[in-house]
BAFI-3210 file (N, C-alpha, C; in Angstrom, 3 decimals, decimal comma, padded with zeros to 6 digits):
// residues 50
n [1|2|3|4|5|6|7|8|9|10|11|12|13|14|15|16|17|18|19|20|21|22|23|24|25|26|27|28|29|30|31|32|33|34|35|36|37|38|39|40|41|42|43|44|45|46|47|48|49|50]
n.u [000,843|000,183|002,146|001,734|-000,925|-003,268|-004,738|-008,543|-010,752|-014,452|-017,720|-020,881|-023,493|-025,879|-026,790|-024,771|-023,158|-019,743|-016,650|-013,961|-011,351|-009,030|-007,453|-005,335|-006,699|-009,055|-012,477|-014,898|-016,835|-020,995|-023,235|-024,410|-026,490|-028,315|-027,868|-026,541|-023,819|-020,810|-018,858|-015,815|-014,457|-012,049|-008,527|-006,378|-003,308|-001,630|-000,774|-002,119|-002,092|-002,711]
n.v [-001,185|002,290|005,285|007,983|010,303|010,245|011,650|011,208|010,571|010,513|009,176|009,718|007,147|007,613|010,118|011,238|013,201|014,302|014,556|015,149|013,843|012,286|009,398|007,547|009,998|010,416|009,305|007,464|009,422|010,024|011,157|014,438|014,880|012,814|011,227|008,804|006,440|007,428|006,218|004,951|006,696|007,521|006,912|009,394|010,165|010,620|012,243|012,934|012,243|013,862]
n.w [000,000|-000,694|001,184|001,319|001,312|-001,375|-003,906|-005,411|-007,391|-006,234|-007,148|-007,368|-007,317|-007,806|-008,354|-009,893|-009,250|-008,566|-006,486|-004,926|-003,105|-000,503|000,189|002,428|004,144|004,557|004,754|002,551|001,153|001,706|-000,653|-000,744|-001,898|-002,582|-000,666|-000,723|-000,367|-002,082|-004,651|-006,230|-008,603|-010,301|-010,041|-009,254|-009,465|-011,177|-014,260|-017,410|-020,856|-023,888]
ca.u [000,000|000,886|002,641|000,835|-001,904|-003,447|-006,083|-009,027|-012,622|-015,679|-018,707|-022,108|-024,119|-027,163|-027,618|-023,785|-022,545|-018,409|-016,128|-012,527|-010,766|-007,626|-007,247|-006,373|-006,961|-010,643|-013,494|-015,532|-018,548|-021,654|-023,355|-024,465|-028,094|-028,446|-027,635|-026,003|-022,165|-019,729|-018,234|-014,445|-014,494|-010,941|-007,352|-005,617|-002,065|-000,896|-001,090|-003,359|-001,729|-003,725]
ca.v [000,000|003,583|005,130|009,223|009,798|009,859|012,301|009,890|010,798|009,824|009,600|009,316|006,128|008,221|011,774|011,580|014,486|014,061|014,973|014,737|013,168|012,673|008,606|006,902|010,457|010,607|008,160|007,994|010,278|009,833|012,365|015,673|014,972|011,923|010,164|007,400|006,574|007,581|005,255|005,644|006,642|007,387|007,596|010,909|010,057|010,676|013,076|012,447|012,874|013,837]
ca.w [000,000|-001,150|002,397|001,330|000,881|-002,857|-004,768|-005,777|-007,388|-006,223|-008,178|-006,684|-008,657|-008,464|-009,141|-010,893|-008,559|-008,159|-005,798|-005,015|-001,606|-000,446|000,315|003,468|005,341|004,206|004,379|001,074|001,328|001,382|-001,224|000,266|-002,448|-002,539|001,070|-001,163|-000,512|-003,267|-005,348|-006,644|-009,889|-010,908|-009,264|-009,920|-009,146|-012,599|-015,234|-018,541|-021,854|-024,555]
c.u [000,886|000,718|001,802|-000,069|-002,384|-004,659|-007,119|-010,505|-013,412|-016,781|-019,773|-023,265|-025,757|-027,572|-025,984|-022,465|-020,806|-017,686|-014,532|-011,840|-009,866|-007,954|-005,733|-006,518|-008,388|-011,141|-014,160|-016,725|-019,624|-022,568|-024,581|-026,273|-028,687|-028,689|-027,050|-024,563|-021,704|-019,339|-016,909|-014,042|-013,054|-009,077|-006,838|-004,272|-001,230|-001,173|-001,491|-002,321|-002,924|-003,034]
c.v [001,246|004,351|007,229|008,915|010,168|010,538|010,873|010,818|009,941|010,176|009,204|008,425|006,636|008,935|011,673|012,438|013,608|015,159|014,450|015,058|012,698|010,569|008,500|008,156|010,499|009,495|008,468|008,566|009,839|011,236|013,555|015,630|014,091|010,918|009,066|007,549|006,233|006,469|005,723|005,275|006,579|007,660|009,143|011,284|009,936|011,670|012,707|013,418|012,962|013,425]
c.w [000,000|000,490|002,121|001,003|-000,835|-003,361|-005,270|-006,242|-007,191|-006,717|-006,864|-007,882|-009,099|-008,818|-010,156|-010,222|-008,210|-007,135|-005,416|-003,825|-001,982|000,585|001,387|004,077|005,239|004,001|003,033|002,043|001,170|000,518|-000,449|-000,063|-002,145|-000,784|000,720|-000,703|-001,435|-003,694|-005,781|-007,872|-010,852|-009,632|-009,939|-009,346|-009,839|-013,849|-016,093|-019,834|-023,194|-026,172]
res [x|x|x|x|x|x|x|x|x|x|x|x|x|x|x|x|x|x|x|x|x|x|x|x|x|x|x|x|x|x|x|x|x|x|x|x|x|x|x|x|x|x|x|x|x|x|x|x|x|x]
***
């Protein structure tokens, strides 16, 4: 396991709404509309070439 912690998005599976936490200091969310808990949509511990 990665020893910082790690940008991460979470999606919400029902209205869509995203958000972006900081892995292990943050629990996943539950969404603020919804009341559902987040899902983890992408890591973001790398840059995106196009």
């Amino acid at each position: 396991m990665r020893e910082k912690a790690e940008a991460v998005q979470v999606k919400c599976p029902k209205c869509g709404r995203t958000a972006i936490i900081y892995l292990p200091k943050e629990e996943i969310p539950r969404c603020p509309d919804c009341g559902v808990r987040m899902v983890l949509c992408e890591l973001l511990d790398e840059g995106k070439s196009y």
